[in-house]
C-alpha positions, 0 to 999 in steps of 0.5 A: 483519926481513922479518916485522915490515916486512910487518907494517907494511906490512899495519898501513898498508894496513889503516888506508888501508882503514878510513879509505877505508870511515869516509870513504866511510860519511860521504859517503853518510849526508851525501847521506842526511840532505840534507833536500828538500822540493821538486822542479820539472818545467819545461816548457822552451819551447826543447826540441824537443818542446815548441817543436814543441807550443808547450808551457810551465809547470812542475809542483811536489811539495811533500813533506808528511807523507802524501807530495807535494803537486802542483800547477802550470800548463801552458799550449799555445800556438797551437792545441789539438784536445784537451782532455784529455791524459794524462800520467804519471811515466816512470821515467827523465830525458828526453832532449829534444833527440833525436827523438820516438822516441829521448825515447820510449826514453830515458824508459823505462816508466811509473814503477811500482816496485810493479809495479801495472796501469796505473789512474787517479790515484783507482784503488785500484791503479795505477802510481806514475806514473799521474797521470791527465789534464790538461784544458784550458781555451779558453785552452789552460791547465791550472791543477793545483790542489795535490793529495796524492799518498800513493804519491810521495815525494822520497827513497827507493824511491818517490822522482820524483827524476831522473825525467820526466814526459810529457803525451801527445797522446791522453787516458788511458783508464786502463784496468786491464790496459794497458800504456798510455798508448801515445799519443805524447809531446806534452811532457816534463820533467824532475823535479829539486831546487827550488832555493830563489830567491836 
């Protein structure tokens, strides 16, 4: 009959719909259980920004039990007028080809998921993107040693995944109340999965 042929038809298309949702519960927890402990930012040399800059080097977080461990080295070739450069966590990818106001405007704000004031990596509040200043030597280098950053992780609400990080031309003040670093973009990268060497 009619009704027993609807019948059916609701039966399959409620089976489709629970074998959709177990499908689709499996995708998500195996994205969720996919272990990283380890994300790079690359300075490409080739990128427009920093090929202008003559910037390079790479920065690593190494997930430990208190948050990201990081460290790395960057090193400015040709000349250098400033020792100290702040740079920061921007919340979004960095488009590196476009023009210094469109990568600007592609990184977004400082990354501040606690909606903090802007302060310095050893202020008791600050954004979790503040990461302070890099200083560089006469050689125009910077050797980060490794360091551990409570506020950061690599998954999760506070994670720096997908997301940049900027060197700006000036140094940061860090002073509460800013809304800086408002100097320019000097460099950028971009924070992705470390993928292990083959």
């Amino acid at each position: 009959s009619t009704a027993k042929k609807l019948g059916l038809a609701l039966f399959v298309v409620s089976m489709a719909c629970l074998a959709l949702i177990v499908a689709l519960a499996v995708e998500l927890t195996s994205h969720e259980l996919v272990d990283v402990n380890t994300a790079r930012c690359e300075f490409i040399p080739t990128d427009a920004l920093n090929t202008k800059n003559g910037v390079s080097g790479h920065l690593t977080f190494n997930r430990d039990s208190e948050g990201l461990t990081i460290s790395g080295s960057v090193k400015i070739e040709g000349t250098n007028t400033q020792t100290l450069r702040g740079y920061a966590i921007h919340e979004f990818a960095s488009q590196h080809n476009d023009t210094l106001a469109d990568i600007m405007k592609s990184v977004g704000p400082v990354y501040n998921p606690g909606n903090d004031p802007h302060g310095c990596v050893t202020s008791n509040r600050r954004r979790a993107g503040d990461l302070g200043n890099l200083k560089f030597d006469a050689n125009n280098e910077v050797n980060i040693k490794p360091y551990t950053n409570r506020m950061l992780q690599l998954a999760g609400a506070w994670s720096v995944l997908g997301r940049s990080i900027v060197i700006y031309e000036k140094e940061d003040e860090c002073k509460k109340g800013d809304a800086a670093p408002t100097s320019p973009a000097f460099a950028t990268c971009n924070i992705v999965v470390a993928m292990p060497k083959p």
